[in-house]
C-alpha positions in Angstrom: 0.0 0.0 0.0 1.3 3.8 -0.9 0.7 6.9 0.1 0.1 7.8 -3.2 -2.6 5.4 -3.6 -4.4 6.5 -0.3 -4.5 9.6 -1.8 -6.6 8.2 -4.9 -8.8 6.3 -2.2 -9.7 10.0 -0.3 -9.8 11.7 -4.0 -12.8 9.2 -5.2 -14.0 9.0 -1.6 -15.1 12.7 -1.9 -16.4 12.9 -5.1 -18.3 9.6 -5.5 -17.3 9.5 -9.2 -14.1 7.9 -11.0 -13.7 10.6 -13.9 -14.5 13.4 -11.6 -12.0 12.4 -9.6 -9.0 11.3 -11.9 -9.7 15.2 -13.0 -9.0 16.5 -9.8 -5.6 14.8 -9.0 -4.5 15.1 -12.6 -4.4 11.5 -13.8 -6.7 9.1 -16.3 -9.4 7.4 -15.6 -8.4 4.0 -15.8 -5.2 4.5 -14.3 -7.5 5.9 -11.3 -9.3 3.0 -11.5 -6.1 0.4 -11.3 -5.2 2.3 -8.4 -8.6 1.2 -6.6 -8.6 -2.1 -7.4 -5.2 -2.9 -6.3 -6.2 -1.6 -3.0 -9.0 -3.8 -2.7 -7.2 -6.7 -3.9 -4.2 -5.6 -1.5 -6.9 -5.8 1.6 -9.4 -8.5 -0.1 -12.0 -6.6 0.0 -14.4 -4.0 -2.0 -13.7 -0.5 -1.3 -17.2 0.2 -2.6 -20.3 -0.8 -4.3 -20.3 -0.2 -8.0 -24.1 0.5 -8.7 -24.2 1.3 -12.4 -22.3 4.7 -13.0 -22.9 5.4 -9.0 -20.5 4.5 -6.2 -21.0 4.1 -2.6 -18.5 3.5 0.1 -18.5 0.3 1.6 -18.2 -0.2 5.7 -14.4 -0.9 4.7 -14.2 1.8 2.6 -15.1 3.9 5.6 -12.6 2.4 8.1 -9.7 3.0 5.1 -10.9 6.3 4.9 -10.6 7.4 8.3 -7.2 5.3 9.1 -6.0 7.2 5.5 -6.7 10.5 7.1 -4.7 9.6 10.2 -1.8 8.0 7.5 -1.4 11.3 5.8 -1.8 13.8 8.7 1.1 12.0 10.3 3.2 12.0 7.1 2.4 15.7 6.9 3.7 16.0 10.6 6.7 14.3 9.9 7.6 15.9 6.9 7.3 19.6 8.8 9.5 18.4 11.7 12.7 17.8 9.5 12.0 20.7 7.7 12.0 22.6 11.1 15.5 20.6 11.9 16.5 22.1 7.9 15.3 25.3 9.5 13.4 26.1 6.9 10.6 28.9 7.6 8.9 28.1 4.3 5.2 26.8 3.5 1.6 27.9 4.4 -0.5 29.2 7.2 -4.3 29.0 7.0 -6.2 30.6 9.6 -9.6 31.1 10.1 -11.1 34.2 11.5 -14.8 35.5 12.9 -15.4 38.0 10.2 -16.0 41.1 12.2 -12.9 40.5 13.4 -11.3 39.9 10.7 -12.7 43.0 9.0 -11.6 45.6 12.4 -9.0 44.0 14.5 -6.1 41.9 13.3 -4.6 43.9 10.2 -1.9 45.3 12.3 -1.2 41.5 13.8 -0.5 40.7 9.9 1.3 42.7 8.8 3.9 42.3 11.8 4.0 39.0 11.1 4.3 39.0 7.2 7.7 41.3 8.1 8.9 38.6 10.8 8.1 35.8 8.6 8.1 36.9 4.9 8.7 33.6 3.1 5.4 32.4 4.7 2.6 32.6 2.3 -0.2 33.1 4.9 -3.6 32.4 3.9 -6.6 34.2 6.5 -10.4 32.5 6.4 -13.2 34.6 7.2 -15.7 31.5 9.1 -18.2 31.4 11.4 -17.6 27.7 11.4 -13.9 27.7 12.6 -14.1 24.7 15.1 -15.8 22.8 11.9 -12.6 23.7 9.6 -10.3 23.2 12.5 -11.4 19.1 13.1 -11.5 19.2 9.1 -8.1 20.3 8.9 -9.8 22.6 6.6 -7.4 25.7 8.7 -4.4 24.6 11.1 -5.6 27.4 13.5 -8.8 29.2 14.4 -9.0 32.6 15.9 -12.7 32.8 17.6 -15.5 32.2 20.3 -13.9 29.3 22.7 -15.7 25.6 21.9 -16.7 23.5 24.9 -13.5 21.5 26.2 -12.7 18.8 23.3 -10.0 16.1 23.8 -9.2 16.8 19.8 -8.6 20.5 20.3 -6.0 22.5 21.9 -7.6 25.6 23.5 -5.3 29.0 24.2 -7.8 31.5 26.0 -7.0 34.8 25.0 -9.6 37.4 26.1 -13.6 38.4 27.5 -15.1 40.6 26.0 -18.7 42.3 27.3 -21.2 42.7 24.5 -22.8 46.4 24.6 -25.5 48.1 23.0 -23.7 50.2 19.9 -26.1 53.1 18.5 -25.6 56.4 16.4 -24.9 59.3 17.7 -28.2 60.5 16.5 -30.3 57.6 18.4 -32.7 58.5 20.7 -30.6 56.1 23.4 -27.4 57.9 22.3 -26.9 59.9 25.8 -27.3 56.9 28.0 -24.4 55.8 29.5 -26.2 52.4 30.6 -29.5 50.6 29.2 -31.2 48.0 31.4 -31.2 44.0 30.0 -34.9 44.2 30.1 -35.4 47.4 28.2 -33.3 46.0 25.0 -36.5 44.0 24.3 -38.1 47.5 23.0 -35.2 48.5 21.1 -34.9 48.0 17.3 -31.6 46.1 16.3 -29.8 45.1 13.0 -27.8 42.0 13.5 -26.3 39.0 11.8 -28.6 36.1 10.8 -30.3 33.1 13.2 -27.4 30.7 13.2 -24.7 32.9 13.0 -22.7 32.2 16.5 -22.4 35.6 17.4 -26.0 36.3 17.0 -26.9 32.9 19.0 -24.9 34.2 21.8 -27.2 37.2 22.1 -30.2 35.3 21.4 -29.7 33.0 24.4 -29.1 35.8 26.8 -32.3 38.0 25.7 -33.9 34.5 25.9 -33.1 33.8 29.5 -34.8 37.4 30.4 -38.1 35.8 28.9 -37.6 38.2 25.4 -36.3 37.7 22.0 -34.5 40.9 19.8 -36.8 43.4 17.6 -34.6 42.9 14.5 -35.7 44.9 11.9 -32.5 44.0 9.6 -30.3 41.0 9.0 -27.2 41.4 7.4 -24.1 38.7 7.5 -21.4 42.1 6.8 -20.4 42.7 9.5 -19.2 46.4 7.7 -22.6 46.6 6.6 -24.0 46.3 10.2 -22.0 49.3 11.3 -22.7 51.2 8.6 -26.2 50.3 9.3 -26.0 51.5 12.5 -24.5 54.9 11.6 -27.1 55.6 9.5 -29.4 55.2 12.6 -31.4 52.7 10.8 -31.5 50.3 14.3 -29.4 49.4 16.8 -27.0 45.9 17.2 -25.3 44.3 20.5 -21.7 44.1 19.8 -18.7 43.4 21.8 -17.4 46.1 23.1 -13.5 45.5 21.7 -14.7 45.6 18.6 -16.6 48.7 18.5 -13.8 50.5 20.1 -11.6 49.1 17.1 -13.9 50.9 14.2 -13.3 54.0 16.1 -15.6 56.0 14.6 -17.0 59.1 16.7 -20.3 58.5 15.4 -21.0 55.4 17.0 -21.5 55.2 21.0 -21.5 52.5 23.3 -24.2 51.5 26.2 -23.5 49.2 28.4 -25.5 46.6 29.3 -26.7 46.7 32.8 -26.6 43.6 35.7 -25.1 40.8 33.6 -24.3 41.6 30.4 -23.4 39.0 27.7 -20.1 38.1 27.2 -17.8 35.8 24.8 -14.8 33.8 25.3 -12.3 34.4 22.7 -9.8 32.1 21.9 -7.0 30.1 19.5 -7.9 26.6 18.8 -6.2 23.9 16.4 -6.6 20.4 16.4 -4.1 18.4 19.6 -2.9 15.9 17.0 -1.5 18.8 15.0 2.5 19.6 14.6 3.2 23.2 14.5 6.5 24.6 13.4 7.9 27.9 14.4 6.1 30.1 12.2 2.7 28.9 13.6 4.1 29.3 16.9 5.4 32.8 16.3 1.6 33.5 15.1 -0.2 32.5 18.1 2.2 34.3 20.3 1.7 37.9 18.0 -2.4 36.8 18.8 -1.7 36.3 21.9 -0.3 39.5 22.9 -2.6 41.4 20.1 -5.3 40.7 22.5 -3.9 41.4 26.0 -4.9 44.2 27.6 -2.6 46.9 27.0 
């Protein structure tokens, strides 16, 4: 068995189909096809159920894949361990990114770290699904709202941050310093979607005070949002860091009386995971990106 033929096996895996496959690792059908069937005469038994031009993965198919996965990642790892003992600072960074954050916060984290590490072609993911792409090695790090504890996933706390009220400086709430939790149920908001985490989050909290959000606006922008906002068509709960980020005098903050919402921001990427120095470097410019000053 090869690497090179796992590598078939997870191609043909993914798209169901032999020709659609062979066309996206660059090699013939038939030749794809060799490849399979050597495997399954290798391990004497099918690899999947031919059904007319359809495939399906058989129960051994499944247990390949999985145990291929866990082949490759490994060969990955070692393969960036001797080229840390080469000393070579070379390759790619993916990392994903809440988008509002993305958008406002961590420009100045990137370009210190394109001038430390220039030769690293670094590649930033705007998700709202970044625990998702981390277990899918989809992104070797994720910047974002902290996941429950996870035995896959290493978890680097970096900072709380309240959630406020943000509102023009032309809303009628706009002199308030404070605004009571109950008395958000009256106000009209523009916020990200139903699903979106940072818009669950909120939900949650109204929900626990026995109200749900007057959302007269959904946008998934987060720019859109703020300029939203100063155009005093609604209001939107935001954390607080981030509106302080836009810095724009035409927006004002309200806090949230008795217990306002909060979220737990954090680095994750997956336990089983190698990083080299560059990655290392990167989480230690986030780190210190978000400490308090």
């Amino acid at each position: 068995m090869e690497f090179r033929q796992l590598e078939y096996f997870i191609a043909v895996c993914e798209e169901l189909h032999f020709t659609r496959a062979a066309e996206k690792i660059g090699i013939s059908q038939p030749a794809l096809s060799q490849q399979i069937r050597a495997l399954e005469d290798e391990l004497n038994i099918p690899l999947f159920d031919r059904i007319g031009k359809k495939i399906a993965i058989t129960e051994a198919g499944s247990i390949l894949l999985e145990q291929s996965h866990v082949v490759l990642r490994s060969l990955k790892n070692v393969n960036e361990f001797i080229g840390e003992l080469h000393n070579l600072q070379r390759g790619t960074l993916i990392v994903g990114v809440l988008p509002s954050d993305l958008d406002y916060r961590i420009s100045k984290m990137l370009i210190d770290f394109y001038h430390e590490f220039p030769k690293i072609k670094l590649r930033i993911v705007s998700s709202v699904e970044i625990v998702e792409q981390v277990l899918a090695n989809e992104v070797d790090i994720g910047i974002g709202i902290m996941p429950q504890p996870d035995e896959r996933l290493v978890r680097i706390p970096l900072c709380l941050e309240e959630y406020v009220l943000a509102v023009s400086e032309n809303h009628a709430l706009a002199g308030r310093h404070s605004i009571d939790i109950d008395e958000l149920r009256y106000v009209e908001t523009v916020m990200p979607p139903k699903g979106m985490i940072g818009r669950e989050l909120v939900d949650d909290f109204c929900r626990e005070y026995g109200f749900e959000l007057t959302t007269i606006m959904e946008t998934t922008s987060p720019t859109s949002i703020i300029n939203l906002i100063r155009a005093n068509i609604g209001a939107s709960v935001l954390p607080l860091p981030l509106i302080q980020s836009i810095n724009e005098p035409d927006l004002r903050c309200i806090h949230i009386s008795k217990n306002a919402p909060s979220r737990n921001i954090g680095v994750i990427y997956r336990s089983d995971r190698f990083l080299g120095q560059a990655a290392k470097a990167f989480i230690r410019k986030v780190t210190d990106h978000f400490s308090p000053e």
